[in-house]
Every structure is written in structure tokens, then in C-alpha cells.
mmCIF file as Biopython writes it, N, C-alpha, C and O atoms, coordinates in Angstrom:
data_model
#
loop_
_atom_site.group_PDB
_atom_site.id
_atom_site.type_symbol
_atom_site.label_atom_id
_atom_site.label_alt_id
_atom_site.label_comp_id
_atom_site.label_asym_id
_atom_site.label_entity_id
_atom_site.label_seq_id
_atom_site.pdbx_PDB_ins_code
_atom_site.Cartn_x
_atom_site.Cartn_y
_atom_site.Cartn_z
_atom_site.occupancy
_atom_site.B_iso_or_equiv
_atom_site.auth_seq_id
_atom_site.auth_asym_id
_atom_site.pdbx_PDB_model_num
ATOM 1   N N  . UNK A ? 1  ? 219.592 9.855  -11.892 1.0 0.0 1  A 1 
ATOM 2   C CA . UNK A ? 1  ? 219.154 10.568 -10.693 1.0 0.0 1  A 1 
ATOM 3   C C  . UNK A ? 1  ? 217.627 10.512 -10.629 1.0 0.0 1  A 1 
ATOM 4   O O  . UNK A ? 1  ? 216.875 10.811 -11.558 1.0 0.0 1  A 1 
ATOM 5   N N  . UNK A ? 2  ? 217.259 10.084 -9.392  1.0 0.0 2  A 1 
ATOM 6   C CA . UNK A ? 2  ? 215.567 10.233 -9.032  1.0 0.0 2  A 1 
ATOM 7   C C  . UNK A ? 2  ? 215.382 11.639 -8.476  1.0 0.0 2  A 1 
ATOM 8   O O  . UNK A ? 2  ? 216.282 12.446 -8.245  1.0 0.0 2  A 1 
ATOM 9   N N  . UNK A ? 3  ? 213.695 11.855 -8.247  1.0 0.0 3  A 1 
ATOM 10  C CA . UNK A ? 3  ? 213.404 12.795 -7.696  1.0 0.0 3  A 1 
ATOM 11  C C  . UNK A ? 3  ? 212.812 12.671 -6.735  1.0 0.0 3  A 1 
ATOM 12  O O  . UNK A ? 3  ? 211.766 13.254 -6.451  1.0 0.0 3  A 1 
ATOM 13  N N  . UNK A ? 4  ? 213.618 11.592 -5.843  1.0 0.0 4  A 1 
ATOM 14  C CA . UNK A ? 4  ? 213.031 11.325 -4.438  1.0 0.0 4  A 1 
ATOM 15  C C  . UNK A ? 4  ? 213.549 11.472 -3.645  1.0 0.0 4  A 1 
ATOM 16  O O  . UNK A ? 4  ? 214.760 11.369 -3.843  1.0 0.0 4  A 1 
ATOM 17  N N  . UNK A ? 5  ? 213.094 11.838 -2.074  1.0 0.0 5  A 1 
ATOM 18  C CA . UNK A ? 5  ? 213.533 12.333 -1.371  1.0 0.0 5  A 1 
ATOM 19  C C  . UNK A ? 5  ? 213.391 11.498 -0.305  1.0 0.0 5  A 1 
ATOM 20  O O  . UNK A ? 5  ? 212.489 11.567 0.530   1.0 0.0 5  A 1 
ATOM 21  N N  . UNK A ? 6  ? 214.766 10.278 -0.349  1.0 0.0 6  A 1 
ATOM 22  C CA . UNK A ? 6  ? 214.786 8.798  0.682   1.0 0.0 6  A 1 
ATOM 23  C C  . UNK A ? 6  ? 214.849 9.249  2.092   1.0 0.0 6  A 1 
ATOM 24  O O  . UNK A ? 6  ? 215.643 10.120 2.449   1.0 0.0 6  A 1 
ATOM 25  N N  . UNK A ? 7  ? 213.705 8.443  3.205   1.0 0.0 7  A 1 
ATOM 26  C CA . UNK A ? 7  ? 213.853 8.917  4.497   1.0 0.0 7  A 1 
ATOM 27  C C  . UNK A ? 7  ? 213.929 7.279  5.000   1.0 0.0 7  A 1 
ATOM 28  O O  . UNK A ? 7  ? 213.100 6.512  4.510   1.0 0.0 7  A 1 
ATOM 29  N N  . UNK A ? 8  ? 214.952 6.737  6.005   1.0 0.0 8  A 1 
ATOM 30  C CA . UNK A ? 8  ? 215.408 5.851  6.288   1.0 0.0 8  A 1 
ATOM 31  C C  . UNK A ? 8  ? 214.594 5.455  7.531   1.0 0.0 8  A 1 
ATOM 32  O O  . UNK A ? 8  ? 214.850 6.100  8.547   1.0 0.0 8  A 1 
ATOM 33  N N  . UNK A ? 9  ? 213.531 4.374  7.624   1.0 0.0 9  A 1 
ATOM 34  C CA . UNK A ? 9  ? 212.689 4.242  9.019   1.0 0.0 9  A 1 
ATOM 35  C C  . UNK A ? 9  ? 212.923 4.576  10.000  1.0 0.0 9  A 1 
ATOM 36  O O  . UNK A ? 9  ? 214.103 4.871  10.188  1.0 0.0 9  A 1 
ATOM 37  N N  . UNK A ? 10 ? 212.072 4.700  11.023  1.0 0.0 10 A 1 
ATOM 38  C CA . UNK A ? 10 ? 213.094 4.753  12.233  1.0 0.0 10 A 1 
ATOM 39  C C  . UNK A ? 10 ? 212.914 3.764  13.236  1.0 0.0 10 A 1 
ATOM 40  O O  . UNK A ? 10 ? 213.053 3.905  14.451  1.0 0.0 10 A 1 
ATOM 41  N N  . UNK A ? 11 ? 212.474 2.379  12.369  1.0 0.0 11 A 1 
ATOM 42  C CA . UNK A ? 11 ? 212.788 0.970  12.856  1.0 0.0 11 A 1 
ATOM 43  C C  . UNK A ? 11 ? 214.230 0.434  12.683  1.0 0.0 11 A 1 
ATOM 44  O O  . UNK A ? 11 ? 214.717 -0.478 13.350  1.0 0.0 11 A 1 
ATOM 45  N N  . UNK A ? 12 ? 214.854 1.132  11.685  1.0 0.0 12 A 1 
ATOM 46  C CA . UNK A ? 12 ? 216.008 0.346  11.113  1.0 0.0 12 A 1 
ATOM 47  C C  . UNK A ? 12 ? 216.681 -0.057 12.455  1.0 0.0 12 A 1 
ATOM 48  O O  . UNK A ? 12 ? 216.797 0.666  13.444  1.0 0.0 12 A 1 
ATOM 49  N N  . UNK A ? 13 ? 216.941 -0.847 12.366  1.0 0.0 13 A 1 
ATOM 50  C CA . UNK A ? 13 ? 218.359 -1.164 13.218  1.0 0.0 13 A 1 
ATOM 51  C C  . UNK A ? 13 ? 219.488 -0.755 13.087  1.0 0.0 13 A 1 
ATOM 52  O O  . UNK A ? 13 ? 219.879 -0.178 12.072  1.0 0.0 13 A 1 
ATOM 53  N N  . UNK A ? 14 ? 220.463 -1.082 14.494  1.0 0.0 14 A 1 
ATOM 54  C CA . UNK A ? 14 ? 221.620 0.117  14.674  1.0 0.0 14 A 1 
ATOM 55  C C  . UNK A ? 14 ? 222.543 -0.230 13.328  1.0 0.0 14 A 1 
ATOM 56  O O  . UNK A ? 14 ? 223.527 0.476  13.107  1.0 0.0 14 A 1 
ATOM 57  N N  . UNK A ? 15 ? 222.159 -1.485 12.307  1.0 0.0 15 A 1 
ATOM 58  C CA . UNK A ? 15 ? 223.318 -1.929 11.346  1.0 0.0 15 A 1 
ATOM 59  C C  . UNK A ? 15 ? 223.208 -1.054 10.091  1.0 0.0 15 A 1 
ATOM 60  O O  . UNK A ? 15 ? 224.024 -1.028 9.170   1.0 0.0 15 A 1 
ATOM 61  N N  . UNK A ? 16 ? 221.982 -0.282 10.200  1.0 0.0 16 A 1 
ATOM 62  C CA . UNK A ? 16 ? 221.590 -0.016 8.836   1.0 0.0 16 A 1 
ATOM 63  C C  . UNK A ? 16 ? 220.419 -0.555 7.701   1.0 0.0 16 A 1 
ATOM 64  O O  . UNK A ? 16 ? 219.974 -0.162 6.622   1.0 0.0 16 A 1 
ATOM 65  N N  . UNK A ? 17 ? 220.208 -1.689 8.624   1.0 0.0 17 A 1 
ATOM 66  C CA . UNK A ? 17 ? 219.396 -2.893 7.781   1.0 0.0 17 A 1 
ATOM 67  C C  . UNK A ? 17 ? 217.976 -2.949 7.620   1.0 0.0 17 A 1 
ATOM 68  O O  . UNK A ? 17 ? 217.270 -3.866 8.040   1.0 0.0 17 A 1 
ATOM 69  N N  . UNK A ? 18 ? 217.507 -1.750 6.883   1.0 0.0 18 A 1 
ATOM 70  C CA . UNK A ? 18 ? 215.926 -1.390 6.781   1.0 0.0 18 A 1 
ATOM 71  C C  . UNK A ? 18 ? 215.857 -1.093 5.112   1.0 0.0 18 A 1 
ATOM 72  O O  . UNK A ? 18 ? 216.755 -1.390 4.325   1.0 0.0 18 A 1 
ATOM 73  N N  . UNK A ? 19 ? 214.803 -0.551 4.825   1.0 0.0 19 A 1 
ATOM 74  C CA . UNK A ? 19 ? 214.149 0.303  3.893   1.0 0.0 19 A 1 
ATOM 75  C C  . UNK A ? 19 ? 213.695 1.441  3.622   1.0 0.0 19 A 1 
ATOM 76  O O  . UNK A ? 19 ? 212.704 1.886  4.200   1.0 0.0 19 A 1 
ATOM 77  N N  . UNK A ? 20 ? 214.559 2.313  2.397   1.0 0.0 20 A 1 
ATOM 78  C CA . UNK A ? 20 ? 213.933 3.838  2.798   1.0 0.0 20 A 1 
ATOM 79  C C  . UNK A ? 20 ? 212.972 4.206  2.189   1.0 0.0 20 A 1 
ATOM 80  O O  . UNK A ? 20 ? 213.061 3.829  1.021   1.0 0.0 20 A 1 
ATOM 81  N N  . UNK A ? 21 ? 211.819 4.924  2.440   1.0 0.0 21 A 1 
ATOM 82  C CA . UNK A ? 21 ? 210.745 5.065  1.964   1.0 0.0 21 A 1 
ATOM 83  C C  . UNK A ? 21 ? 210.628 6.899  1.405   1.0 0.0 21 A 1 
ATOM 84  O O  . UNK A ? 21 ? 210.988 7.744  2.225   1.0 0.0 21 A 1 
ATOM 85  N N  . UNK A ? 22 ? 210.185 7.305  0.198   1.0 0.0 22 A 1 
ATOM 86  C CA . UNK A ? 22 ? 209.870 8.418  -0.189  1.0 0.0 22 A 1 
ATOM 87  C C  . UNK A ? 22 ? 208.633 8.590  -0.851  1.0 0.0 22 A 1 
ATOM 88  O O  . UNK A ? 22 ? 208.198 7.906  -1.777  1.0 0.0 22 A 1 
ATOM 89  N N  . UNK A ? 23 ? 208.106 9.553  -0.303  1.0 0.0 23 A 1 
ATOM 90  C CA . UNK A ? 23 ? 207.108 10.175 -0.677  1.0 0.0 23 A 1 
ATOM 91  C C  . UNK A ? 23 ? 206.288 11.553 -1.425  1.0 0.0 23 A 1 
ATOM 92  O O  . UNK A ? 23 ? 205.175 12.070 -1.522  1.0 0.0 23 A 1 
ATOM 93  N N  . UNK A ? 24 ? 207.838 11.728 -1.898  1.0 0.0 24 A 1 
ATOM 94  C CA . UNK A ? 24 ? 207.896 13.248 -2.469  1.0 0.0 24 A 1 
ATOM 95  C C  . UNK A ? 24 ? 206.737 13.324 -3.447  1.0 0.0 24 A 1 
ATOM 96  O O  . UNK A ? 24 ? 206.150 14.404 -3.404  1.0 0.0 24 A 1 
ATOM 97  N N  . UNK A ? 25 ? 206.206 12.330 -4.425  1.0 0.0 25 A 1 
ATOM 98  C CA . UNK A ? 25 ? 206.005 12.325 -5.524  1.0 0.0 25 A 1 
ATOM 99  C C  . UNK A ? 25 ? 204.499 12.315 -5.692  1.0 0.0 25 A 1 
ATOM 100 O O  . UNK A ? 25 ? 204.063 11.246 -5.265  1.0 0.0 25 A 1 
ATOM 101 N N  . UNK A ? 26 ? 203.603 13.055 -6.125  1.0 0.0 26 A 1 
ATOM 102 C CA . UNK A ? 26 ? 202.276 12.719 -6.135  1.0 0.0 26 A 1 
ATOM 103 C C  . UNK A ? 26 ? 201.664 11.436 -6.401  1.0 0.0 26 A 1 
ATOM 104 O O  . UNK A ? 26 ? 201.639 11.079 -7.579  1.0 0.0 26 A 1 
ATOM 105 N N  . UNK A ? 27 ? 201.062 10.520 -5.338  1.0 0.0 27 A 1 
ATOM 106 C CA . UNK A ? 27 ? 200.412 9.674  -6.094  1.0 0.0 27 A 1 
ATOM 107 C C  . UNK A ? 27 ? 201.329 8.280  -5.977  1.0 0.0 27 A 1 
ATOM 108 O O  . UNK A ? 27 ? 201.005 7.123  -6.244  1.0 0.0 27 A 1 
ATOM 109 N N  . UNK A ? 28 ? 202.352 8.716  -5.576  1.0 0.0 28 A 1 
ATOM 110 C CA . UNK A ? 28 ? 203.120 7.542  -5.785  1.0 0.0 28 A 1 
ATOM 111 C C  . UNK A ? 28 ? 204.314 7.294  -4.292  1.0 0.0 28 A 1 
ATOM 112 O O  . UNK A ? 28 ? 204.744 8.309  -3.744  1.0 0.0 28 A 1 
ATOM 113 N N  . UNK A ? 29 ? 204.685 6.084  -3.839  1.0 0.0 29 A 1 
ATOM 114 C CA . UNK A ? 29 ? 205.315 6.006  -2.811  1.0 0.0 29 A 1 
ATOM 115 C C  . UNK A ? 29 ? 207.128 4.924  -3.465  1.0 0.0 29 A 1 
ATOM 116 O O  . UNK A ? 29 ? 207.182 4.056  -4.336  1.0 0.0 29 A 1 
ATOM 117 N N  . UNK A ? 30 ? 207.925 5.313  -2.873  1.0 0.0 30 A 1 
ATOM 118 C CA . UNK A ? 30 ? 208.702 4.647  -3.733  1.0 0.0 30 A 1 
ATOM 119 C C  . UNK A ? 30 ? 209.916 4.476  -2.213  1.0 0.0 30 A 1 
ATOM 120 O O  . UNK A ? 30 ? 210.198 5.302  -1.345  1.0 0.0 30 A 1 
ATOM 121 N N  . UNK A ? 31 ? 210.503 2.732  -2.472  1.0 0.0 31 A 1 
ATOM 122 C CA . UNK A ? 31 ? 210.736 1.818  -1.388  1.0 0.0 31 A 1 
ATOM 123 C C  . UNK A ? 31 ? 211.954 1.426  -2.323  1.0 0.0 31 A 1 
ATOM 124 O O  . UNK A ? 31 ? 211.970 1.271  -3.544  1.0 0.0 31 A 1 
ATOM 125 N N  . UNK A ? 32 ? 213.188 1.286  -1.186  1.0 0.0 32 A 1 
ATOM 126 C CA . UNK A ? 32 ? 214.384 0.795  -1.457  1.0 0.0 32 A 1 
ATOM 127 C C  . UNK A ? 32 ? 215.256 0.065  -0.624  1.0 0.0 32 A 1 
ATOM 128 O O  . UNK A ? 32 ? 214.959 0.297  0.548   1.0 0.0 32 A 1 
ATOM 129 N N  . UNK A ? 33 ? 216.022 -0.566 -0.701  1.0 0.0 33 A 1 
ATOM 130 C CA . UNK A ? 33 ? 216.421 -0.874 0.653   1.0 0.0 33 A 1 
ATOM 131 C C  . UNK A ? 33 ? 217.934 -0.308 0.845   1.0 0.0 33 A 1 
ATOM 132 O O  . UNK A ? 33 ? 218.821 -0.412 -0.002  1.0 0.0 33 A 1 
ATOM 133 N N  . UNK A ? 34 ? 218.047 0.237  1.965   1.0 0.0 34 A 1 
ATOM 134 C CA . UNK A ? 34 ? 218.688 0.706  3.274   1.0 0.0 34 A 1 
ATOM 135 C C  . UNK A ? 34 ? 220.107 0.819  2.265   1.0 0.0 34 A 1 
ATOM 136 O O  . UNK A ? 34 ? 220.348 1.728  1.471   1.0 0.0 34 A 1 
ATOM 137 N N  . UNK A ? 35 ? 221.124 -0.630 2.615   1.0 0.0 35 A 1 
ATOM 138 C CA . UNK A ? 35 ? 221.796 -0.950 2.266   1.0 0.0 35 A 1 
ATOM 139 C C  . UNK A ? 35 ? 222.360 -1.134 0.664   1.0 0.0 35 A 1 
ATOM 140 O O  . UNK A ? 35 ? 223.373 -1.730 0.298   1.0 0.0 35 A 1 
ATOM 141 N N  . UNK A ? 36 ? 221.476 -0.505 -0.055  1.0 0.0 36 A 1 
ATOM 142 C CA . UNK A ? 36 ? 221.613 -0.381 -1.525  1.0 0.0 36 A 1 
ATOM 143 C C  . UNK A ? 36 ? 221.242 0.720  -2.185  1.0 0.0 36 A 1 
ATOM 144 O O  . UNK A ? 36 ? 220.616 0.656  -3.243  1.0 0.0 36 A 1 
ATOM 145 N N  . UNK A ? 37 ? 221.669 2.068  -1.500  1.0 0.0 37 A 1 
ATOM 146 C CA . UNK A ? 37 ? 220.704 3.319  -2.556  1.0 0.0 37 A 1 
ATOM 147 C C  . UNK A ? 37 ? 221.058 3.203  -3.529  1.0 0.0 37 A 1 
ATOM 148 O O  . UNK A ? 37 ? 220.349 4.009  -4.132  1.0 0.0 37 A 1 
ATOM 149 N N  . UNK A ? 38 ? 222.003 2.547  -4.595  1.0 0.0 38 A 1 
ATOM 150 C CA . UNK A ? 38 ? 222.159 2.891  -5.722  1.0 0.0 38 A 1 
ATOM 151 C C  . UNK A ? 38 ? 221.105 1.703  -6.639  1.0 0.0 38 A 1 
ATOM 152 O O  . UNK A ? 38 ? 221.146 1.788  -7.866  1.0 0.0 38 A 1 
ATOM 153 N N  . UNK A ? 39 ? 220.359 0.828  -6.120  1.0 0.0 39 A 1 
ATOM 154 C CA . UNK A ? 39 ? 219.866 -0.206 -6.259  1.0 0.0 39 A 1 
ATOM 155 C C  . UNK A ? 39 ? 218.963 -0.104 -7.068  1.0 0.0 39 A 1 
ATOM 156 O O  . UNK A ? 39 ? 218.941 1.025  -7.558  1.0 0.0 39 A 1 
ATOM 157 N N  . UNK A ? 40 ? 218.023 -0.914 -7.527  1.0 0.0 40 A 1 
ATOM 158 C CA . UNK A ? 40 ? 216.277 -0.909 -7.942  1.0 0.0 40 A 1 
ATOM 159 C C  . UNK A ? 40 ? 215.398 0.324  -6.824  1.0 0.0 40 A 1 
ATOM 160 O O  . UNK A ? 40 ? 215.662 0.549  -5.643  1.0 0.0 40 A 1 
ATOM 161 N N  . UNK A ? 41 ? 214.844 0.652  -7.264  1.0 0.0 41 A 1 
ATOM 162 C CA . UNK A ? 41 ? 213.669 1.211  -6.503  1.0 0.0 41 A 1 
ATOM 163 C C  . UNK A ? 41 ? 212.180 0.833  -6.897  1.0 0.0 41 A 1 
ATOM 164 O O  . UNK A ? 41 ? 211.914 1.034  -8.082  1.0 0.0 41 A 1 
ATOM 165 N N  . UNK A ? 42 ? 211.019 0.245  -5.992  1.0 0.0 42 A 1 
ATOM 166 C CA . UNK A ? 42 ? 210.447 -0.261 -6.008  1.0 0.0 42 A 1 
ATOM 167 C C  . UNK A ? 42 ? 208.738 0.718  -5.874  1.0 0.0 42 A 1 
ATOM 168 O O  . UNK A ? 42 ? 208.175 0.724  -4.779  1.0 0.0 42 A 1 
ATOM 169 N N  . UNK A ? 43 ? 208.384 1.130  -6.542  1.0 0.0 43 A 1 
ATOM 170 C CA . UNK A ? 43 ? 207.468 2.659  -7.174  1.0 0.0 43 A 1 
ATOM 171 C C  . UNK A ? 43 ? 205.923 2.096  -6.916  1.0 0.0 43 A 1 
ATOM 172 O O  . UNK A ? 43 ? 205.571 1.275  -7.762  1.0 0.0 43 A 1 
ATOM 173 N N  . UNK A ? 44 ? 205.188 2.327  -6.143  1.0 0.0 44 A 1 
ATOM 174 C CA . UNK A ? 44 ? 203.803 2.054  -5.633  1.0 0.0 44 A 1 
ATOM 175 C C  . UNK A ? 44 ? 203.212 2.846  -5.670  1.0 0.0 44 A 1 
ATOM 176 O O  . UNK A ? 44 ? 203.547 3.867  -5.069  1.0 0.0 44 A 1 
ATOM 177 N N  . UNK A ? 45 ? 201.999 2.789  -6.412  1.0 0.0 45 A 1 
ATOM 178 C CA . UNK A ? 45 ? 200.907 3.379  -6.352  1.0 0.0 45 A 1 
ATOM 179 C C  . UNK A ? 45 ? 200.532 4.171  -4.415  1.0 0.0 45 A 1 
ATOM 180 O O  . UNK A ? 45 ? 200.443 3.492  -3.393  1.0 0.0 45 A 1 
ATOM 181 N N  . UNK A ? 46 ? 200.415 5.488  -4.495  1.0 0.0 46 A 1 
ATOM 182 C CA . UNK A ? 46 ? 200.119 5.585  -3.145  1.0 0.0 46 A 1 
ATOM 183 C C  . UNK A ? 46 ? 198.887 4.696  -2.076  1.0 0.0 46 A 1 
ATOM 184 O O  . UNK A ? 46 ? 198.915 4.352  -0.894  1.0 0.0 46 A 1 
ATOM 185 N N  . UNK A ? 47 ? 198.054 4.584  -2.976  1.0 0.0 47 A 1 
ATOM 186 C CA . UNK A ? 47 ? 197.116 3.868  -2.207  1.0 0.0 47 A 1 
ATOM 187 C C  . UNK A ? 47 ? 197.331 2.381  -2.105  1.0 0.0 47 A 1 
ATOM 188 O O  . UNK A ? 47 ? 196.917 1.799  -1.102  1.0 0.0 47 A 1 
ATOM 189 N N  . UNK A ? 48 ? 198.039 1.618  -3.209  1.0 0.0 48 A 1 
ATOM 190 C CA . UNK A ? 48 ? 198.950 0.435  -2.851  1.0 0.0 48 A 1 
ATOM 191 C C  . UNK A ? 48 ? 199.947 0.168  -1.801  1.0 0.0 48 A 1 
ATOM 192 O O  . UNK A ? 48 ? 200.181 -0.997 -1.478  1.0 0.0 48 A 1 
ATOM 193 N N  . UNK A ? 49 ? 200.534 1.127  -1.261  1.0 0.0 49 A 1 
ATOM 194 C CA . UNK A ? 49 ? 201.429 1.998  0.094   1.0 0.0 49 A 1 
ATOM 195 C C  . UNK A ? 49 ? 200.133 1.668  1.005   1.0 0.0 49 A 1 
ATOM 196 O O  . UNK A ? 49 ? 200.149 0.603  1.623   1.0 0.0 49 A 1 
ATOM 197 N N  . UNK A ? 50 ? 199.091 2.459  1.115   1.0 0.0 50 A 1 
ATOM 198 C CA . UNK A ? 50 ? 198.671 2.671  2.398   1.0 0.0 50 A 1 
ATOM 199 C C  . UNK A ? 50 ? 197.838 1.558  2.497   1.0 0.0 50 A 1 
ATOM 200 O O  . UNK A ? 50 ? 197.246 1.437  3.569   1.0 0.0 50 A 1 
ATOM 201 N N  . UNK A ? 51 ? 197.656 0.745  1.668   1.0 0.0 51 A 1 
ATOM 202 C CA . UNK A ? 51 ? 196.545 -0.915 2.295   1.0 0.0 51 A 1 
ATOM 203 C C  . UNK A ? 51 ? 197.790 -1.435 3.036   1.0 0.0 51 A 1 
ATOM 204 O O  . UNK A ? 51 ? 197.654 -1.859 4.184   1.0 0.0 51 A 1 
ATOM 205 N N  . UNK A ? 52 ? 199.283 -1.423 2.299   1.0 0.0 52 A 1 
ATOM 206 C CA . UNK A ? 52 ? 200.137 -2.846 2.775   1.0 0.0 52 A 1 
ATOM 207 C C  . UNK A ? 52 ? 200.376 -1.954 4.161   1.0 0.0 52 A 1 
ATOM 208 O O  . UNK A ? 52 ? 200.588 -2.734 5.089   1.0 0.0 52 A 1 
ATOM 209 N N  . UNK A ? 53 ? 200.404 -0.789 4.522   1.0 0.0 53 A 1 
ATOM 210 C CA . UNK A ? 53 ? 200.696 -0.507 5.849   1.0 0.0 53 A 1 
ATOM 211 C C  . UNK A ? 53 ? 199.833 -0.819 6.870   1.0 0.0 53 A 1 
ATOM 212 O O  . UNK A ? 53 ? 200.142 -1.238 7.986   1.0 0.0 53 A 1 
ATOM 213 N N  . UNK A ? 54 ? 198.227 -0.492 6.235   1.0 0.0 54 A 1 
ATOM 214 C CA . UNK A ? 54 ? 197.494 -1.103 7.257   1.0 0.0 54 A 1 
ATOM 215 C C  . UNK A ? 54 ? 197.467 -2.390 7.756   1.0 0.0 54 A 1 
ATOM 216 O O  . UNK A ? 54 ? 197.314 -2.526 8.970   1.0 0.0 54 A 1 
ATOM 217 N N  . UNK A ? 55 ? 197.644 -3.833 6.701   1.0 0.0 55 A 1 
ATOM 218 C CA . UNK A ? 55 ? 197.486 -4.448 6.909   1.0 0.0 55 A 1 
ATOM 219 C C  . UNK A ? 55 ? 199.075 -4.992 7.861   1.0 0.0 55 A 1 
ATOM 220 O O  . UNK A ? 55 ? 199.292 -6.202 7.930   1.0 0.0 55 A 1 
ATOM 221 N N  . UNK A ? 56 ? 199.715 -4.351 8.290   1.0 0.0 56 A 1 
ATOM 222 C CA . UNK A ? 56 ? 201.074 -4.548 8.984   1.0 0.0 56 A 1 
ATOM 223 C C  . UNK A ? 56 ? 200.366 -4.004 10.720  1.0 0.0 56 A 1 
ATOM 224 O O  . UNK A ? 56 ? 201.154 -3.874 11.657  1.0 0.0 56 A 1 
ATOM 225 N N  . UNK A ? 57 ? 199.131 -3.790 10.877  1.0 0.0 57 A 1 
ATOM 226 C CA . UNK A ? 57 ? 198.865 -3.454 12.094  1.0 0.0 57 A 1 
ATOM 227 C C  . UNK A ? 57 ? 198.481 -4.039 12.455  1.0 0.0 57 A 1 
ATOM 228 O O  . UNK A ? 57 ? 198.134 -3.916 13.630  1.0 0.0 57 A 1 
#
């Protein structure tokens, strides 16, 4: 069990087919995809999070 608290984009498409992103955690941002919660989870530095978002603009 994690201690994250997955929120599902609200790009996903109507299939399900996105990535959920949580941010509960100080310091840290943690990315999974959609279709696999029981999966890997993928744990980023928060400020590693907020360059790759900017650079998506």
C-alpha cells in the first residue's frame, strides 16, 4: 500500500487511457498510468514535475 492519493487527469479520455498523478507527498510527485493502478509508480522529485509540465506548454 502507498500513501498516495491518485487523481486521474481530466484529459483522460472517455476509455480510461491517461495517467494518474499524486501529490500528497512533500517534495515529491508520483505518476502512474490510468489503466494499471496496481502497476510501477513512477516518484519525481517535485521540482522535476514542475520543469516537465512547463515545458508541455
Amino acid at each position: 500500500m502507498n500513501d498516495f492519493d491518485f487523481v486521474k487527469s481530466s484529459y483522460s479520455s472517455g476509455s480510461g487511457e491517461c495517467v494518474e498523478v499524486a501529490l500528497g507527498i512533500p517534495h515529491v510527485v508520483a505518476v502512474r498510468d490510468s489503466k494499471d493502478s496496481d502497476g510501477p509508480i513512477l516518484r519525481l522529485a517535485a521540482t522535476t514535475w514542475a520543469r516537465f509540465t512547463a515545458s508541455l506548454g
